[in-house]
C-alpha positions as CSV (number, residue, x, y, z in Angstrom):
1,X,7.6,-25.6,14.4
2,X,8.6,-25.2,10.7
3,X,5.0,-24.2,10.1
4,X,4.8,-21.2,13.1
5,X,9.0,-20.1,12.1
6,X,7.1,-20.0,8.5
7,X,4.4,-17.4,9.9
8,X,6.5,-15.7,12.0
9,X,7.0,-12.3,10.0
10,X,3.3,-12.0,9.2
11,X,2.5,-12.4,12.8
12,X,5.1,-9.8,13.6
13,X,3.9,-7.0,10.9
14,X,0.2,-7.9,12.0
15,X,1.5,-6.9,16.0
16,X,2.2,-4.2,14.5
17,X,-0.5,-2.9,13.3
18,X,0.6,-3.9,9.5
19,X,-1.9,-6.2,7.5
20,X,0.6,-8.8,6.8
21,X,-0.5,-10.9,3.6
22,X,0.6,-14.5,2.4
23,X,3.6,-13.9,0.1
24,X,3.0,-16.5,-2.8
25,X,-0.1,-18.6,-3.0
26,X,0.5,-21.3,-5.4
27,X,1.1,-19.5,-7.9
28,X,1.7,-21.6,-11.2
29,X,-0.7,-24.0,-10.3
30,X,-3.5,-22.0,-9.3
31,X,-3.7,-19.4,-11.8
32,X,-6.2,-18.8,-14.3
33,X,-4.1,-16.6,-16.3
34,X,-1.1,-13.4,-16.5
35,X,-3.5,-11.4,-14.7
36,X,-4.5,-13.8,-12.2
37,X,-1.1,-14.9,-11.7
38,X,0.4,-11.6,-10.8
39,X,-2.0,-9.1,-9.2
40,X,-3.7,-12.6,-6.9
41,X,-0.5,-15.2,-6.4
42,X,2.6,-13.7,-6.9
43,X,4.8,-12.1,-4.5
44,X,1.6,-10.0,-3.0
45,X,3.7,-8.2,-0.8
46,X,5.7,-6.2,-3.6
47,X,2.3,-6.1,-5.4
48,X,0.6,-4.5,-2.8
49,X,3.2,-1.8,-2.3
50,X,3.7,-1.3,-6.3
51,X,-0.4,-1.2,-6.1
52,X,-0.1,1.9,-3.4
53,X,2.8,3.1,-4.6
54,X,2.3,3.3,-8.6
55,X,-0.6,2.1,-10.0
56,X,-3.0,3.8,-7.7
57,X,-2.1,7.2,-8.3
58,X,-1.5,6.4,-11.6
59,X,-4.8,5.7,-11.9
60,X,-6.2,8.1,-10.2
61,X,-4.3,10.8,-12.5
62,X,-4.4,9.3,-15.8
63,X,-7.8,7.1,-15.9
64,X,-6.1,4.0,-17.7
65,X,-5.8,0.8,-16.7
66,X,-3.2,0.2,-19.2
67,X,-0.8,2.8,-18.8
68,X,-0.5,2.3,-14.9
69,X,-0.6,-1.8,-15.5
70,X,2.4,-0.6,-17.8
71,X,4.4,1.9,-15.4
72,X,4.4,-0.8,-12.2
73,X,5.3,-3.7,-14.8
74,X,8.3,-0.7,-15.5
75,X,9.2,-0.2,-12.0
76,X,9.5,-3.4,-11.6
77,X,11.8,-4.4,-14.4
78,X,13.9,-1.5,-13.6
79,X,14.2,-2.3,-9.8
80,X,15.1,-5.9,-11.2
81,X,17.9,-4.5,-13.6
82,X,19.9,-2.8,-11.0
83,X,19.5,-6.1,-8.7
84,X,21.3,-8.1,-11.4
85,X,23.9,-4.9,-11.5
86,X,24.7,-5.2,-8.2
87,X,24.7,-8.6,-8.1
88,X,27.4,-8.4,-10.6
89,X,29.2,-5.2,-10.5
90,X,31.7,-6.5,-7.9
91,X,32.5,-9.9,-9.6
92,X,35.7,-10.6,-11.3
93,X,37.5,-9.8,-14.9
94,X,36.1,-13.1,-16.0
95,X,32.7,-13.4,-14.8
96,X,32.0,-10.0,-16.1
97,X,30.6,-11.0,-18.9
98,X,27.6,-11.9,-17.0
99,X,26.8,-8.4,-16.5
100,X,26.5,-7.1,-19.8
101,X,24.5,-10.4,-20.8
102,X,22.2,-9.5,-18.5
103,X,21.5,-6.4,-19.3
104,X,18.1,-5.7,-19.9
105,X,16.4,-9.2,-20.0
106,X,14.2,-7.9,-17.1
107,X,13.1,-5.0,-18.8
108,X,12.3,-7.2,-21.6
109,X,10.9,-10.0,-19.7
110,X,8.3,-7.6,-17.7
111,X,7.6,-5.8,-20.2
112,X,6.2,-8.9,-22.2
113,X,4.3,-9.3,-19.2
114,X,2.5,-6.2,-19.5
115,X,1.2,-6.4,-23.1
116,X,0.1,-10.5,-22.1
117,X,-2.0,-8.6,-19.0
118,X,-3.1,-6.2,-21.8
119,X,-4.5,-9.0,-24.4
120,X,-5.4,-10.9,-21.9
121,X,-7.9,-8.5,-20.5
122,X,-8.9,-7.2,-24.1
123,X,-9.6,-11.1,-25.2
124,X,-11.4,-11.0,-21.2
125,X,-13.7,-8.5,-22.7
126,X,-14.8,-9.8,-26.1
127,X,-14.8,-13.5,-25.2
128,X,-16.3,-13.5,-21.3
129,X,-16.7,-16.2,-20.1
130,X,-19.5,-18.1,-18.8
131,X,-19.3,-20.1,-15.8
């Protein structure tokens, strides 16, 4: 039961007409590196709409990998810093604190993940591997 209530949503979008994909899939454990973990485990819902959304047109209009890698990993970060806003705009005189501490570790941490994808693909190129 757990495993159909699990499905459920997909099997809905996919009624629909919708290509429903598998949110996560295992993502830490699986991965083979930054850019296997984000663009092929993690959250592949959002990443298929930042894909349509940013990085394709980006892409299309700029010709580099990089810069529209970099302006989704932005979006992103930005849509997470006003989450942790209005997670704790409303909160009280003494838990405020939390807000301003906040403040811009999501930026931060997704940037950082943008320049890892970067080297990551630059070390990709020089070093290939040889299976």
């Amino acid at each position: 039961i757990l495993s159909c209530l699990g499905q459920g949503p997909m099997m809905f979008l996919n009624m629909l007409g919708v290509e429903a994909v598998e949110p996560m899939r295992d993502p830490c454990w699986k991965s083979q590196g930054v850019n296997d973990f984000w663009g092929r485990r993690w959250n592949l819902t959002v990443h298929s709409f930042l894909r349509r959304l940013f990085f394709a047109p980006l892409l299309k209009h700029t010709g580099s990998r990089a810069l529209a890698t970099f302006c989704v990993f932005l979006a992103s970060a930005l849509f997470h810093e006003h989450l942790v806003y209005l997670l704790f705009k409303n909160t009280t005189k003494d838990r405020k604190h939390l807000l301003g501490s906040s403040l811009g570790k999501q930026t931060a941490f997704f940037l950082v993940q943008a320049v890892l994808c970067w080297v990551e693909r630059r070390l990709q190129r020089r070093f290939p591997v040889v299976v």
